[in-house]
C-alpha positions in Angstrom: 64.8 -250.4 30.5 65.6 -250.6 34.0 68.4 -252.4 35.2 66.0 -255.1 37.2 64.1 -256.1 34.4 67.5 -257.0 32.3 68.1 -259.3 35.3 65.1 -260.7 35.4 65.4 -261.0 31.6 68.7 -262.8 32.0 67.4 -264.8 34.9 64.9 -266.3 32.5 67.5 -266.6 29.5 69.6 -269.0 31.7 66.4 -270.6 33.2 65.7 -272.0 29.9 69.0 -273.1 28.9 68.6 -275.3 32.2 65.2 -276.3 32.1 65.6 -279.3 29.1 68.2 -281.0 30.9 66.4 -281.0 34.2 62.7 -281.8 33.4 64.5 -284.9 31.1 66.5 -286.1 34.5 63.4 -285.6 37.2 61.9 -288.7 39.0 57.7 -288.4 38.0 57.1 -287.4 41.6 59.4 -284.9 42.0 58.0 -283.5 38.8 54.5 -283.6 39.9 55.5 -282.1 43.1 57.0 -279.0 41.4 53.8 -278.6 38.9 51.6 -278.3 42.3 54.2 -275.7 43.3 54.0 -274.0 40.3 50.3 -274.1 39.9 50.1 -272.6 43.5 52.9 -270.3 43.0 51.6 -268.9 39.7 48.2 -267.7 41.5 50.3 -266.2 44.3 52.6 -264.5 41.5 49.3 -263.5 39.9 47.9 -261.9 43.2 51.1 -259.9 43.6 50.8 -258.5 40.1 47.4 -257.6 41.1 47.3 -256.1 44.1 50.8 -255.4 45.5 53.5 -254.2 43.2 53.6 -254.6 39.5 57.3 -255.5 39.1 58.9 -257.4 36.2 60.4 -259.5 38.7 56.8 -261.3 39.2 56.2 -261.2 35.4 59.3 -263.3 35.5 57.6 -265.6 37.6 54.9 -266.3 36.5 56.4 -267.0 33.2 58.9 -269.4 34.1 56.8 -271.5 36.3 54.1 -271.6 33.0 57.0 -272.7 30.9 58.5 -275.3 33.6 54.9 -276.6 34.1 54.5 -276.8 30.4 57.7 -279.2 29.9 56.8 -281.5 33.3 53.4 -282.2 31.7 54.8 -283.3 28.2 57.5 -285.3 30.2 55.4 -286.7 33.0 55.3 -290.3 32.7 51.4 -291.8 31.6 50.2 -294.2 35.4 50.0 -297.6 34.1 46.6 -297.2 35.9 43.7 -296.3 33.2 42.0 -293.7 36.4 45.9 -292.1 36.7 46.1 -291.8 32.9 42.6 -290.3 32.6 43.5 -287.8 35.3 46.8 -287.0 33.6 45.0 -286.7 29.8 42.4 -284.3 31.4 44.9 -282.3 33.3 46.9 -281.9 29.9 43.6 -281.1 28.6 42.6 -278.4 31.1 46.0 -276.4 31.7 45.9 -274.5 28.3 43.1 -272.5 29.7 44.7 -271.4 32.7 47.9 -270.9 30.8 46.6 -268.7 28.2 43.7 -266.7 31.0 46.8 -266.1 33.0 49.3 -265.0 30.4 46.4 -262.6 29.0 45.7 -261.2 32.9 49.2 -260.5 33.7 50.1 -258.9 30.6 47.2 -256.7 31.2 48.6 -255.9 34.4 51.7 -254.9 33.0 49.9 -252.2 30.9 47.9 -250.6 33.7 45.1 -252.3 32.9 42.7 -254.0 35.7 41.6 -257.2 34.8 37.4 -257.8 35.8 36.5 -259.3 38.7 34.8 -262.5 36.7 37.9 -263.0 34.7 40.0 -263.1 38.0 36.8 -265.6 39.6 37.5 -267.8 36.8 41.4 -268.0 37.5 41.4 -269.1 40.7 38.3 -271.7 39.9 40.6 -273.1 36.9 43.8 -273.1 39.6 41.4 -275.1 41.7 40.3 -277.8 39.4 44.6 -278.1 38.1 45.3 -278.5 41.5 42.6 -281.5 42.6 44.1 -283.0 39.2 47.9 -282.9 40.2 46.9 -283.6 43.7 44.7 -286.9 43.2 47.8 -288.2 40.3 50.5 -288.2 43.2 49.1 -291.7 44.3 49.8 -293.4 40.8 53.7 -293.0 41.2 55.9 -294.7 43.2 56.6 -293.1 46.3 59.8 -291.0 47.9 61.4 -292.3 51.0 59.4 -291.4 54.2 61.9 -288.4 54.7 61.8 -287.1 51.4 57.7 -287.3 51.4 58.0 -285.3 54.5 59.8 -282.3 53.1 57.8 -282.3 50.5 54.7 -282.5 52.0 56.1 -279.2 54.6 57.0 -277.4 51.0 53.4 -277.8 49.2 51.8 -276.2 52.9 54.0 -273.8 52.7 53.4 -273.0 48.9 49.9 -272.7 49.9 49.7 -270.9 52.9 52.0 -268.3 51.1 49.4 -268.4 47.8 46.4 -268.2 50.6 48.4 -265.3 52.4 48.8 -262.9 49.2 44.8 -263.6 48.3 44.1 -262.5 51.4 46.8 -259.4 51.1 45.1 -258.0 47.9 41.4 -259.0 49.2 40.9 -262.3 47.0 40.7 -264.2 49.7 36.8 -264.7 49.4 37.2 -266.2 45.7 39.6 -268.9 46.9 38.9 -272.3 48.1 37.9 -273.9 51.5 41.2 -274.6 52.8 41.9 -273.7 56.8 42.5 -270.6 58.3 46.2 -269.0 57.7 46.9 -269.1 61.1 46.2 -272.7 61.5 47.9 -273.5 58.4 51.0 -271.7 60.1 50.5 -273.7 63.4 50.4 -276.9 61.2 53.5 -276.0 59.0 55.3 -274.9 62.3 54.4 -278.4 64.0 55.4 -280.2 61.1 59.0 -278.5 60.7 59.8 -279.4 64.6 59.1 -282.7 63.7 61.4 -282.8 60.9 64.4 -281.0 62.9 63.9 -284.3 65.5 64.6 -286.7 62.8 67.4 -285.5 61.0 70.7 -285.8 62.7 73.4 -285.3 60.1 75.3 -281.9 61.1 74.7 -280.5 57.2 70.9 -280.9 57.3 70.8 -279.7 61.1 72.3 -276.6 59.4 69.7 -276.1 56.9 67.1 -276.6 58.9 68.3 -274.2 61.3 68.2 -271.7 57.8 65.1 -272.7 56.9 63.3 -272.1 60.5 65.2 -268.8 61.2 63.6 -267.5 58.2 60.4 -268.9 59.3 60.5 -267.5 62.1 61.0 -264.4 60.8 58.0 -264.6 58.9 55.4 -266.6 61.2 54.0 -263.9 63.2 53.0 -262.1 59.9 51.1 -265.6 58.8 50.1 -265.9 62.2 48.8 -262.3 62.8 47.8 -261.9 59.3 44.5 -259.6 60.1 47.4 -257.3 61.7 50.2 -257.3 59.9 50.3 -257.0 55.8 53.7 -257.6 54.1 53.1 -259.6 51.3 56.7 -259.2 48.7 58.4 -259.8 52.3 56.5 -263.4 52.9 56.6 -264.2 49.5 60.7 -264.0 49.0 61.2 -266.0 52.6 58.7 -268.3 51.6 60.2 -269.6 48.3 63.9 -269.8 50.0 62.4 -272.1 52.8 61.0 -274.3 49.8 64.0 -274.4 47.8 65.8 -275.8 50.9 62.9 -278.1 51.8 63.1 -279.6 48.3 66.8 -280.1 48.9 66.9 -281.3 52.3 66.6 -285.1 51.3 69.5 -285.0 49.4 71.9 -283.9 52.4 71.5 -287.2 54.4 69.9 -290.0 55.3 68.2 -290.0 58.2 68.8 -293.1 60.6 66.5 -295.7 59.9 65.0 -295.5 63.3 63.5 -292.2 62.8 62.1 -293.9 59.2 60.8 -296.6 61.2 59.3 -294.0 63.9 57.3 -292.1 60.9 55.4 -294.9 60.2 53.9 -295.7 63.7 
């Protein structure tokens, strides 16, 4: 056993340990925000494992986000609205089937085997209909701060123009949805960022943003050139650092309540 699959194994050892106590402590939006991640991140885990490099390391993955998504569901709080609750029964409903096709096509992928082209079809069409679930439940909950909403908003188009990005890397890209071209989605995420740099003016979030858009920068012409330039693993890692620190960004400072107000004209 090599020595990166006993970290990864450990990785997911302590991931556990730490997943109880966090999905019992998160707000219902910022647990339906991370089950979009995760049901975006999973596919984009999945396309690695398919097409790029079949490391352990995106096994790991994969499995975490199935077993973080499968706690946030049990946890989520049921809208008082019967439309939200129907949404959320059906999404509970419909998950299994994407958990279990998913488990079944990665493991295959660990033993050298190629998973059929209708099999991988039916993936992405079952990611799809999770997705328009989780993303028509986020108006039941009350809502984030204006701030917060933004960096979360910035997270999810990242999350999927990085899932978009690896389809298109292993030649899935034709089975996936309708959702713009990568390099709009990169002009649009690049816009967006700028605009969140101009509203934060506490010296600790200035600094993470300046992390989080030297890495994107690093990474942009790659999204932006995508035709040109292939580098999948190296997108992918960059990618889920800038989320991370998008998802922490509200908790650094509060913006001054002018550049709240200005969000809302």
């Amino acid at each position: 056993m090599n020595h990166s699959y006993l970290r990864q194994l450990c990785a997911l050892a302590i991931f556990l340990a730490c997943l109880n106590s966090y999905a019992a402590t998160t707000q219902p939006t910022m647990a339906l925000q991370q089950i979009r991640l995760d049901l975006s991140g999973s596919l984009g885990d999945f396309y690695l494992l398919y097409g790029v490099d079949n490391d352990p390391a995106h096994l790991a993955s994969v499995q975490q986000r199935i077993i973080q998504t499968d706690q946030l569901l049990r946890q989520l709080d049921a809208p008082a609205d019967g439309d939200g609750l129907n949404t959320l029964l059906l999404l509970r409903e419909q998950w299994p089937a994407y958990r279990a096709l998913l488990q079944e096509l990665a493991s295959s992928l660990q033993q050298q085997l190629s998973p059929s082209g209708g099999s991988i079809a039916e993936l992405i069409q079952l990611n799809r209909l999770l997705t328009r679930l989780s993303d028509s439940l986020d108006v039941y909950y009350q809502q984030p701060d204006l701030m917060t909403k933004r960096s979360r908003v910035l997270a999810m188009q990242l999350q999927t123009l990085t899932t978009d990005y690896l389809a298109h890397s292993v030649g899935a890209n034709a089975l996936g949805g309708d959702n713009p071209a990568l390099d709009v989605q990169s002009k649009v995420f690049s816009e967006g960022l700028q605009q969140l740099r101009q509203k934060y003016k506490d010296g600790e979030a200035q600094a993470l943003l300046h992390s989080i858009e030297r890495r994107w920068r690093y990474i942009e012409p790659s999204l932006r050139y995508y035709q040109k330039d292939n580098v999948p693993t190296l997108v992918n890692r960059y990618s889920r650092q800038i989320i991370v620190d998008l998802e922490q960004l509200p908790t650094l400072a509060q913006p001054a309540q002018e550049a709240q107000e200005a969000l809302l004209q």
